[in-house]
LUMBAFI-960982 format. One record per residue (C-alpha): residue in one letter; y, x, z. Coordinates in steps of 0.25 Angstrom, whole numbers, plus 5000, padded with zeros to 4 digits. Last residue first. Layout:
<recs>
aYXZ...
</recs>
This chain:
<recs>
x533250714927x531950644930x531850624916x531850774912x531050804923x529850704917x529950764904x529850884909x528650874917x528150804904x528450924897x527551014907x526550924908x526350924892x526451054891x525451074901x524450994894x524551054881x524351184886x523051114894x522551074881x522650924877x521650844871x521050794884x522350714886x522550754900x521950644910x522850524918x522050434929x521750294930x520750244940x520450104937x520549964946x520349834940x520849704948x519949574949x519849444940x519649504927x520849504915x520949634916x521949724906x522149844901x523149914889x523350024880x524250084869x523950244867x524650324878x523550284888x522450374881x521050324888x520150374896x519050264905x518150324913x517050224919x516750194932x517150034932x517250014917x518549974911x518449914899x518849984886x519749924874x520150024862x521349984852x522250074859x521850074874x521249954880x520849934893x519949834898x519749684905x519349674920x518249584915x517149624927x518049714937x518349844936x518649914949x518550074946x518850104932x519150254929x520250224921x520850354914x522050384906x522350514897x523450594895x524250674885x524650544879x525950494887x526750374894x525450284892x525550174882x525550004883x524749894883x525049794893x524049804905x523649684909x523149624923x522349484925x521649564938x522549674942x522449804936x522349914946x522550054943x521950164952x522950274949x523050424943x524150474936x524150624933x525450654929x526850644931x527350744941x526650854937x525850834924x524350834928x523550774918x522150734927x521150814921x520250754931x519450864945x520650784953x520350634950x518950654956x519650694970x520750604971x519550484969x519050554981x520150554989x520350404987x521250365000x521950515000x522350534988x522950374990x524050454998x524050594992x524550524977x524450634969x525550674961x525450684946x526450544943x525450474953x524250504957x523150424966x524050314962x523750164966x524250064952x524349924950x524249834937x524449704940x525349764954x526349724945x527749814945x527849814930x526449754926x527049714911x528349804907x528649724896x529849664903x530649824902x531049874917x531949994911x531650124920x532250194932x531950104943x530550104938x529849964940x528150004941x527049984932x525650024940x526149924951x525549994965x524250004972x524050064985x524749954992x523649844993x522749945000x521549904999x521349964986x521250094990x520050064997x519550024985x520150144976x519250244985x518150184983x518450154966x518450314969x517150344974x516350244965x517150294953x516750454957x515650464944x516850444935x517650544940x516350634935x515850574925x517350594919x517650724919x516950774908x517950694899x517550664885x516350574891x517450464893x517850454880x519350454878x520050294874x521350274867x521150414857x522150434849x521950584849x523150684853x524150744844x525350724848x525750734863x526650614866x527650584879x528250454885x527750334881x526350374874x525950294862x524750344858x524150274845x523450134842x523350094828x523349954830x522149864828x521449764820x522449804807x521249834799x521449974799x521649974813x520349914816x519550004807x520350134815x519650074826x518250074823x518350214816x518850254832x517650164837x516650234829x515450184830x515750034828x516450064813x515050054808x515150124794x513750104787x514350124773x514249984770x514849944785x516250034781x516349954767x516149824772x517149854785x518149904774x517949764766x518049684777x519249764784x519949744770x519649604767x520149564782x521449634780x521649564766x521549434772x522549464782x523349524772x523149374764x523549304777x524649384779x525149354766x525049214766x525849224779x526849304774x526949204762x527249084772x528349174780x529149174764x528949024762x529449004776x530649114777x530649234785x531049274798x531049354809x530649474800x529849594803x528449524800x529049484787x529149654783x527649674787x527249544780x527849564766x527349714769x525749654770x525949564760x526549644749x525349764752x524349644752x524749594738x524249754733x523049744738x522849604734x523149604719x522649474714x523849434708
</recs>
């Protein structure tokens, strides 16, 4: 009848109530696939015509990589991405997968000490004991068959802290790394937090995506060992490389995942922040509870 705005509302809850059957029958599976073709046809018109409209008002959606994405989701190119912490939310803090490095007056600073520290990780890493599985059986918890790198030394960890206590032992081999780590606004929650580790993926290793237990913090890479094609990190819809002396801080409750597909291992330093958006009445709140939380499970 001509009327293709309102024919694509039919097809497109025709297909969303077909994709939750097991079944359906031939002539009718033959129309769902008439009709996806036309919404497809209709999603292409649509982003054309909107890209023709943005370009003739001299929109360039390259300079803005936020307005660049929000383009993506509204042509169905990419998910909306939101945190997605497994153990505790804070409302109210920015989506934000990837923090600008120059936000942080810290950074030059720990930046400036690579040389010094990827030493120290060297020598560590001649001892073939210092590193551990990352992903470890605990006796207490389900063993679930989606758990990729449980107990593989694919992706390995050596602690510098561990559950906020320091690790005296390797404190001791990289002193200096120690050191630089200290003047960082590590997030201190007794018991539990910092967490700071050199972590080693193994050439061919992946990283599932998945979500970090919480989004009042933020992780940091400080690449040390990365090889020619070691692959990247992808938080939410953004991808970054790793590049060896350079910061990477991104929000680990939001969906993320790594890879490297190179032939030799990639080593970062990762280390735990405060959410820079939180005061530090916010902050001890959300020690304390987590303190709780963690007594409350212990008991």
């Amino acid at each position: 009848m001509g009327e293709k705005r309102a024919a694509l509302g039919y097809y497109q809850a025709a297909l969303k109530v077909a994709a939750g059957e097991a079944q359906v029958p031939r002539d009718v599976a033959q129309a769902l696939r008439r009709a996806a073709e036309v919404c497809g046809r209709q999603a292409r018109d649509y982003e054309d015509f909107l890209r023709r409209a943005l370009s003739e008002h001299g929109a360039d959606p390259a300079t803005s990589p936020r307005f660049a994405e929000s383009l993506e989701i509204a042509f169905g190119k990419q998910p909306l991405q939101l945190q997605q912490p497994t153990r505790y939310c804070f409302p109210g803090l920015p989506q934000q997968a990837f923090y600008p490095r120059e936000q942080f007056s810290w950074v030059a600073e720990l930046e400036a000490q690579t040389d010094v520290i990827r030493e120290e990780l060297e020598r560590v890493l001649e001892d073939p004991r210092a590193f551990e599985p990352y992903l470890q059986t605990q006796h207490n918890q389900p063993k679930l068959n989606n758990q990729q790198n449980l107990d593989s030394m694919d992706w390995s960890a050596c602690y510098l802290w561990r559950e906020g206590a320091l690790n005296t032992g390797m404190a001791q081999r990289c002193p200096r790394t120690v050191e630089a780590l200290s003047r960082l606004p590590l997030c201190q929650i007794p018991g539990q937090m910092p967490s700071v580790l050199f972590s080693r993926l193994s050439p061919g290793a992946t990283i599932v995506p998945h979500y970090g237990a919480v989004n009042t913090r933020l992780i940091c890479h400080l690449p040390l060992i990365v090889p020619p094609d070691c692959g990247a990190l992808r938080v939410g819809n953004y991808q970054r490389p790793w590049r060896e002396g350079e910061l990477l801080i991104f929000d680990d409750s939001m969906e993320h995942e790594a890879w490297n597909p190179s032939a030799r291992e990639r080593v970062v330093l990762l280390f735990d922040i405060w959410r820079p958006e939180l005061n530090e009445e916010e902050r001890q709140w959300v020690s304390r509870m987590l303190q709780a939380v963690k007594a409350y499970e212990a008991g």
